[in-house]
N, C-alpha and C positions, 0 to 999 in steps of 0.2 A: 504494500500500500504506500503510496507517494504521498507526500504532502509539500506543497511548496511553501513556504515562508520569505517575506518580500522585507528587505530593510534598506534605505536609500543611501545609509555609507556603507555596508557591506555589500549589497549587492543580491538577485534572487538566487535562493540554493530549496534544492530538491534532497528533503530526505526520504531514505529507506528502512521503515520501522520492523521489515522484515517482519516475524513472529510476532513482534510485540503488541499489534491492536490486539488479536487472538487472546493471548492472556489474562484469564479472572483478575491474578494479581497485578500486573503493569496496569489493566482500566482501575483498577481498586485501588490501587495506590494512587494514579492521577486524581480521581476524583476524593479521594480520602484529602491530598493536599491541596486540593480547591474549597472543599468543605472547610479544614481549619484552617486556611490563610484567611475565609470571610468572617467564619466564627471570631477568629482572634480580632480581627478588624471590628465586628461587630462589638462586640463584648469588651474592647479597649478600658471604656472607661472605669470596666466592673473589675477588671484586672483579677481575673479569674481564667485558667485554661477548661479545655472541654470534658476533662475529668475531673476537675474541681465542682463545674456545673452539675456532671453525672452525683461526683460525691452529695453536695447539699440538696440536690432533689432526692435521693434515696434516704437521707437520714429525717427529711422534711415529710415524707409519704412513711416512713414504719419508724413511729416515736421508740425511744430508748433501744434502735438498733446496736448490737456492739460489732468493734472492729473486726472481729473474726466473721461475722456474718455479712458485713459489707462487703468485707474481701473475696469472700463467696458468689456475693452480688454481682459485684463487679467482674469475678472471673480475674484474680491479680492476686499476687501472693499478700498476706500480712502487712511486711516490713514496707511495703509501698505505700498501703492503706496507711500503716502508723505515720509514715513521713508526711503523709497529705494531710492527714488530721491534725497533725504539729503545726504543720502553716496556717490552715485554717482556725485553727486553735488560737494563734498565735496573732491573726488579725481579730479574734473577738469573732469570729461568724460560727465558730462550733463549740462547744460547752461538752468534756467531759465528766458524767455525774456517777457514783457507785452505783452499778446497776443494783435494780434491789432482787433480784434471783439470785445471782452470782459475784458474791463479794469480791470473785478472783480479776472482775472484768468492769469495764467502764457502757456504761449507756450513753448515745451521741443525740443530742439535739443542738437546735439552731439556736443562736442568741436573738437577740433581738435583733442588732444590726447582720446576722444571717438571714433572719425572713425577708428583713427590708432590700437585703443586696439580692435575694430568688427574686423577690415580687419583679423588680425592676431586670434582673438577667432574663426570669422565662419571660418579659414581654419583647427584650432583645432577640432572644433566641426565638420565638413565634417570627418574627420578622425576616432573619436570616434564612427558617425553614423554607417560607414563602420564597424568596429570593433563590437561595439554590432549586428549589424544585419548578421554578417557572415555568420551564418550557417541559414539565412533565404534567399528563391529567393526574386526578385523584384515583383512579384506579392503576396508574402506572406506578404513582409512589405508593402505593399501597401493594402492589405485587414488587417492586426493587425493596419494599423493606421486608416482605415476606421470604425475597428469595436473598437477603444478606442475611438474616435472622435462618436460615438454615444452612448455609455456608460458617456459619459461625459458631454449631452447634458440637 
């Protein structure tokens, strides 16, 4: 598959992407780095990456989650989840409290300036979704998330 690309101080050049349109992972990872170059642009001011987003909507949707179950959640080992939770911690958006079943473990909710920084991110983030899905119907985003939600299974 050709593709031309035109620049007026280099000049026109014709690549050869050979195998690589064909590949799940090369189109996945393209659009994986178009997704989070907008998200990050989107979400700038909230100064939050796309797993920090993922973090605080899951601790915000299952009250007194702890980090082994997040980690779960998430599909990511522990020590990541604990690093994320430090930072977030660390600005005042997540509250570790003793969970009250298991003395051994912490239960995660939002502080107060956590819910205020969701309310304002998921209206950023509805905006972005709209944006990268554009030029897709509701039924096509609706089948591209059913068929990455079984690729990733």
């Amino acid at each position: 598959m050709n593709n031309v690309k035109s620049d007026s101080k280099l000049g026109t050049y014709t690549y050869d992407y050979d195998l690589l349109p064909a590949l799940i992972g090369y189109n996945l990872r393209r659009a994986q780095t178009a997704v989070f170059q907008d998200f990050s642009e989107s979400l700038k001011d909230c100064d939050i990456t796309p797993g920090q987003f993922g973090v605080l909507v899951l601790i915000a949707a299952n009250y007194g989650l702890n980090q082994t179950r997040l980690s779960n959640a998430l599909g990511i080992d522990r020590s990541t989840v604990v690093a994320v939770i430090d930072r977030l911690e660390g600005r005042g958006l997540v509250q570790r409290t003793p969970a009250p079943t298991d003395r051994r473990s912490y239960a995660l909710r939002l502080s107060d300036q956590g819910r205020a920084l969701l309310r304002r991110a998921r209206s950023l983030v509805e905006t972005h979704e709209k944006r990268i899905a554009q030029d897709l119907t509701p039924v096509e985003q609706k089948q591209l998330n059913a068929l990455l939600s079984r690729l990733s299974r």
